[in-house]
Residue, then its C-alpha position, 0 to 999 in steps of 0.5 A: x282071599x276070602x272067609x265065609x263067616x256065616x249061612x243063614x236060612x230064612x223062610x220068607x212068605x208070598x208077597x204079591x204087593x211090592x214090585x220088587x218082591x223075590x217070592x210072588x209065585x211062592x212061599x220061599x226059602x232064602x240063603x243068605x251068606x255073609x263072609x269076609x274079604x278086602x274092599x279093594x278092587x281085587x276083593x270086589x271082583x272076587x265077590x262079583x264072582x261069587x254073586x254071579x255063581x249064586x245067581x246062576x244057581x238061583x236060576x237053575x232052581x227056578x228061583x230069583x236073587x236078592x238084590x245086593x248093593x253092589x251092582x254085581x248083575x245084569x239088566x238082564x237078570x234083573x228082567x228075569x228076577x224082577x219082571x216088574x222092574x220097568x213097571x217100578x221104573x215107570x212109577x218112579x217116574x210118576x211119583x218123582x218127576x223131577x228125580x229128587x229121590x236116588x241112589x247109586x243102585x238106581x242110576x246104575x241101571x236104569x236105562x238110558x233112554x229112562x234119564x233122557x225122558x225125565x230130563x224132558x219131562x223137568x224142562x217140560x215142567x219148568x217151561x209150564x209153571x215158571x212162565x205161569x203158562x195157560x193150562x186148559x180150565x174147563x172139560x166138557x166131557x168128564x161125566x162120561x169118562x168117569x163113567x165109563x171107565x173102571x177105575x174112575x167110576x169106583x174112585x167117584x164112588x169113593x169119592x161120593x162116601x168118604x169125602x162129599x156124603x151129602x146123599x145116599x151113595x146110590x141115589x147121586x150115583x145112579x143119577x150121574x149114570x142116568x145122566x150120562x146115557x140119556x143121548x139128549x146130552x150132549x156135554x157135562x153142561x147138559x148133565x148138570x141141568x139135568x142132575x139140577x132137575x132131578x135132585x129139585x123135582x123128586x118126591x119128598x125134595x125139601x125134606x131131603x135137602x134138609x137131611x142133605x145139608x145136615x149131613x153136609x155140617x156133619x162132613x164140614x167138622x169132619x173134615x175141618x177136624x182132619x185139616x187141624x190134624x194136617x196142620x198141627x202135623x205139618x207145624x210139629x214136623x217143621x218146628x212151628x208150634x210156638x211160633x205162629x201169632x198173626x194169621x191170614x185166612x183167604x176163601x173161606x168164613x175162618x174155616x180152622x181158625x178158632x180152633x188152630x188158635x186155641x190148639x197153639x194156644x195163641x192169645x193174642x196176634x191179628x186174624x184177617x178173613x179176607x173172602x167175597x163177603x160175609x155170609x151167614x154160614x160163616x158162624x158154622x164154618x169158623x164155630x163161633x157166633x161172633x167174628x174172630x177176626x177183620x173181615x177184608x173183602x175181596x174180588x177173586x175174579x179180579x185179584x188185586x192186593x190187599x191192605x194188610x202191612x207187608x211182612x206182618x203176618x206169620x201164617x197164610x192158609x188158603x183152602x179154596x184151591x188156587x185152581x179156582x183163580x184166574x190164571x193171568x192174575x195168579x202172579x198177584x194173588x201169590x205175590x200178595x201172599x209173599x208180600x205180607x208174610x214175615x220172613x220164615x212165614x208159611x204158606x199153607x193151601x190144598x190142591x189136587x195132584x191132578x195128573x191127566x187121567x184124574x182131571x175127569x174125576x176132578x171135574x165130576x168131583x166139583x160139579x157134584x158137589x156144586x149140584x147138590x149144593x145147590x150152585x147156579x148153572x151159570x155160575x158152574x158154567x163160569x167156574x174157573x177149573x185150572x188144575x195142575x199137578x203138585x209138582x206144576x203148583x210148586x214151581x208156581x209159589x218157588x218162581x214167586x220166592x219162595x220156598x219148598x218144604x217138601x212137607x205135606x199131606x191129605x185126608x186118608x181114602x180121598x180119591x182125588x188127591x187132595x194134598x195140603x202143601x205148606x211152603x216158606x218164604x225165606x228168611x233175610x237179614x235186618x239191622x242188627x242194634x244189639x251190639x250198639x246197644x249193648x254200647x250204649x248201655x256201657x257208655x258214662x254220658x248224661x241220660x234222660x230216662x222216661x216213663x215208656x207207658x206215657x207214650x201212649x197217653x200222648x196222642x189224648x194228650x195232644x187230641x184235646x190241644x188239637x180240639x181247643x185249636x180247632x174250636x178256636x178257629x171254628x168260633x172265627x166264622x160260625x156261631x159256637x152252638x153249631x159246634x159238633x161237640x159230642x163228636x169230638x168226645x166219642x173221638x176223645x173217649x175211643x181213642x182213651x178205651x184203645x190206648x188204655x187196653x193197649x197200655x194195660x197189656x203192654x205193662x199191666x194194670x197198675x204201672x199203665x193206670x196208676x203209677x203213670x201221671x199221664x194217664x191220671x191227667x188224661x182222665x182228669x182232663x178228659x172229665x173236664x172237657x166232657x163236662x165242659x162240651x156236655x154244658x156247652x152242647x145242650x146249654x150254649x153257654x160261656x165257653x171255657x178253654x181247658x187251662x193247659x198246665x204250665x212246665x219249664x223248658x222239657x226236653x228229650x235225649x236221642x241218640x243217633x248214629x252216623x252211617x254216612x261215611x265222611x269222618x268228620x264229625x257232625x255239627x247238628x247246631x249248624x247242620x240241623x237245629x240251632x236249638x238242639x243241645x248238650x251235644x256229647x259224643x259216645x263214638x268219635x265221628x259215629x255216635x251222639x246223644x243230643x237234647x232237643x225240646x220236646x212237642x212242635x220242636x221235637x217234630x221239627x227236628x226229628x224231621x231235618x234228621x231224617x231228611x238231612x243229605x248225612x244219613x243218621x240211624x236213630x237208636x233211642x229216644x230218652x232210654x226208649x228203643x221199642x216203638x214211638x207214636x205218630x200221627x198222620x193225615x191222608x188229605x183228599x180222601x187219597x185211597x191210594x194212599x191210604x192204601x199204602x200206608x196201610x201196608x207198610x211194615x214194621x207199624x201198627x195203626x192204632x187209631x183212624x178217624x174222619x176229621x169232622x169238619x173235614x170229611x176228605x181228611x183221614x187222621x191215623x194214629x200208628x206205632x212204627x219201630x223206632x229204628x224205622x222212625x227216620x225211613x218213614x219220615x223219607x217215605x213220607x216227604x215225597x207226599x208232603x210235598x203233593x200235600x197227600x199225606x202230611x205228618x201231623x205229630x212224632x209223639x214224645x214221652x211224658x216224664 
């Protein structure tokens, strides 16, 4: 039983642009019925009656059904109403290889034979980009397949006005064309030698390579202003505005960089520019004159790692396209990526959905626009092609880890498919103090408080005891005129100018600079030794020590956790120091505030926690929880070393020098985490041990 509620009557015009359009012949007249009945299996057969009446009537009247949601209909009447049906499947199948988007409407009736061959086409895939499989990297015949087919030919002419308009359309054009059918050449690598002659033996040459590199600026700001528009899209999309401080760009000058920080409006955070070299251009490329960012060069013919801490950067752009990159090293160029990046850090780079019937365009495309750039022969013929699809190109990052935003997007009228694809690494989980802390701060216990700002006045503090020990020892074998005292005061007044900025920002300019004692006493004490090294460096006289001050016994508060799972309680005077004290326990068998003496003593101790069989957790020093100071030493010039330590996590290196009287010796000042103190001290030991590194100092706080 059912009840017809309404009729309708719509006029509907000619539509020849969707597949599954209902009026492509015609302007049409639509009846559209809306009635009533139960939605059980008896009312869904009486609609599927009613359905095939409609359609059956539809057909005799030359006309076509639209199609429903219930699948009241055949394959066959679908073919007869839609004849662009399998042409819309075949689409499908392009746009959606891996069969990501579907509903119930689409399983139902595409063909069998439809799902067996996209089940291929994902293993296909999966086979391809999972094992990083060889594609094929350079063509030799792309001139004459552009040319000569329709459609490529009106994309390359698309491509020379929308997206590369150094020169006149026609002029590059006609060119390639005559190029292509002078039977002298033979392959793509004939054309270009002969596309390089003509552009440098026509009339007026120079003055037209002027005009071609002005257009050329004016198309670079054109298309860095449209990546910003992508970007700032892909970043409101996923939630990101905000959120990103600490940038990576790979292949270019800063290219977006300067820009991107002012739309974000990020003050601060590290920029790393990481490309073969530095070039003039790169002052157009990033808009800026000066740079704005450390320059790490890089060898992408022989990609290795880079020495950029690990989890440490919030965003890594690449714009040069990854199918310019060995293929048997892509693995470590992704896996540096994914290295460096924090958890939930994006990826962002542009590459073409190269399709096999594009990748002759694509090739056409590039040596074009290596041509009118002016790009050596044999660097054109060494250029690495490797073009895969997008979906190829996503599989590669999801093998490395990570993961896919499924978010993207391109330049409008960009015949070859350039799409910015941004993907994630994912997020894990870290040791979580908020609730020991909270803990903490509850607990009635003996607490030592100190001035945080001091911490980084330490290292001065501790540099000119350093200073006077070695001039000391200099004095047991060579005259004290030879001494290099002007060096040791540009070490002193660098490492107090990247102290004192770091200090100001953190705590502003009165606390850092005046209410702190530490840096009072460090300018003191650092006029003092100017004047002193000044009259000793050009006079040679009596040499005058810097009195140290005199203190009682100073001492600092930790506070340490015991993860180890025996349940006896720790005694740290016999198992550690004896000259630790005021031992109180604030948890049973867990958690303890110990005093232990501050300077040598302090990083005596410190270092027997953390290498002591019972594991320990160190969550304050004297109330501080954030960051400490330490030095340390790379001795023999050990680059591997130097390396490593460079990419550890959770640390920033503050200060690096060479030892002056020890040129193989690199001293490295660096904040690290305080919860990551002791697994330092552990990763530290084993290279102690081979005297390639040596832990100098675990700097105290100044009270």
């Amino acid at each position: 039983m059912f009840f017809l509620l309404n009729l309708t009557i719509r006029f509907v015009k000619r539509d020849q642009l969707t597949f599954l359009s209902y009026t492509k012949q015609n302007d049409s007249y639509a009846f559209v019925f809306y009635f009533r009945m139960k939605r059980n299996e008896l009312g869904d057969n009486e609609v599927k009656t009613i359905h095939q009446t409609l359609i059956q009537l539809a057909f005799q009247c030359r006309g076509v059904f639209y199609l429903p949601y219930r699948q009241h209909y055949s394959y066959q009447q679908i073919l007869h109403a839609y004849p662009m049906f399998e042409e819309f499947l075949d689409k499908k199948r392009v746009y959606d290889s891996i069969g990501l988007f579907s509903n119930d409407w689409y399983e139902y009736y595409r063909p069998k034979k439809e799902f067996s061959m996209t089940t291929n086409r994902i293993n296909e895939i999966k086979l391809t980009t999972d094992r990083f499989q060889i594609v094929e990297q350079r063509r030799t015949n792309s001139f004459y397949l552009v040319i000569s087919n329709d459609i490529l030919r009106e994309k390359f002419r698309k491509f020379l006005r929308t997206v590369f308009n150094a020169e006149p359309v026609h002029v590059i054009f006609n060119y390639v064309n005559r190029a292509v059918r002078n039977p002298n050449n033979k392959n793509d690598n004939d054309i270009y030698q002969e596309l390089q002659n003509a552009l440098k033996t026509r009339q007026f040459a120079f003055t037209r390579k002027i005009f071609a590199i002005v257009k050329q600026l004016r198309q670079l700001r054109l298309q860095i202003n449209d990546m910003l528009r992508q970007q700032i899209t892909i970043f409101k999309h996923l939630g990101y505005c905000g959120k990103i401080r600490d940038i990576v760009s790979i292949g270019d000058g800063g290219r977006c960089i300067k820009e991107l920080r002012q739309i974000l409006k990020i003050k601060d955070g590290r920029v790393y520019i990481v490309n073969e070299r530095q070039r003039l251009t790169d002052i157009i490329e990033r808009n800026s004159l000066f740079s704005i960012g450390n320059f790490i060069p890089y060898n992408f013919s022989n990609l290795t790692d880079v020495p950029i801490p690990s989890e440490s950067i919030d965003l890594v752009v690449c714009y040069m396209g990854l199918h310019h990159l060995p293929q048997d090293q892509l693995d470590i160029f992704l896996k540096m990526i994914y290295r460096i990046l924090r958890p939930n850090g994006l990826f962002l780079f542009r590459e073409h959905h190269a399709y096999e019937q594009l990748k002759p365009l694509l090739d056409v495309a590039h040596m074009v626009f290596n041509v009118v750039t002016d790009v050596d022969y044999k660097l054109e013929t060494n250029e690495i092609r490797a073009f895969r699809t997008i979906e190829q190109w996503r599989s590669c990052v999801r093998q490395i880890g990570f993961q896919d935003t499924f978010i993207y997007d391109e330049q409008e009228d960009d015949p070859t498919d350039d799409i910015m694809i941004v993907v994630r690494k994912p997020e894990t989980q870290y040791f979580n103090t908020n609730d020991m802390n909270e803990i903490i701060e509850n607990k009635t216990y003996t607490k030592i408080s100190a001035y945080h700002e001091s911490n980084y006045f330490r290292p001065l503090e501790w540099l000119v005891v350093r200073i006077i020990m070695e001039f000391g020892q200099y004095l047991n074998h060579t005259p004290f005129y030879y001494f290099p005292y002007m060096k040791y005061l540009s070490i002193y007044w660098s490492l107090s100018f990247t102290e004192t900025d770091f200090a100001i920002k953190k705590f502003g300019l009165i606390k850092a600079l005046f209410v702190s004692p530490a840096f009072l006493m460090n300018v003191a004490v650092g006029t003092f030794l100017s004047m002193a090294f000044l009259q000793l460096s050009f006079i040679s006289f009596l040499i005058r020590a810097v009195p140290a001050a005199q203190f009682g016994p100073e001492y600092e508060q930790l506070i340490i956790e015991k993860i180890d799972e025996n349940n006896e309680d720790f005694n740290f005077k016999e198992s550690i120091d004896e000259r630790i004290d005021d031992i109180q326990i604030l948890i049973e068998n867990r958690l303890y505030a110990v005093r232990v003496p501050r300077h040598q003593v302090f990083n005596s101790i410190l270092k027997k926690i953390a290498l002591h069989s019972t594991k320990f957790n160190l969550l304050s020093i004297s109330e501080q929880k954030e960051q400490i100071q330490i030095e340390l030493a790379i001795n023999n010039n050990d680059n591997e070393r130097l390396l490593w330590l460079k990419q550890r996590s959770n640390m920033d290196i503050i200060f690096e020098y060479k030892s002056p009287l020890d040129q193989s010796q690199t001293r490295i000042i660096l904040r690290v985490k305080l919860r990551h103190l002791l697994t330092l001290i552990r990763e530290c030991a084993q290279f102690e041990a081979d005297n390639s590194l040596t832990i100098i100092q675990i700097y105290d706080h100044f009270y």
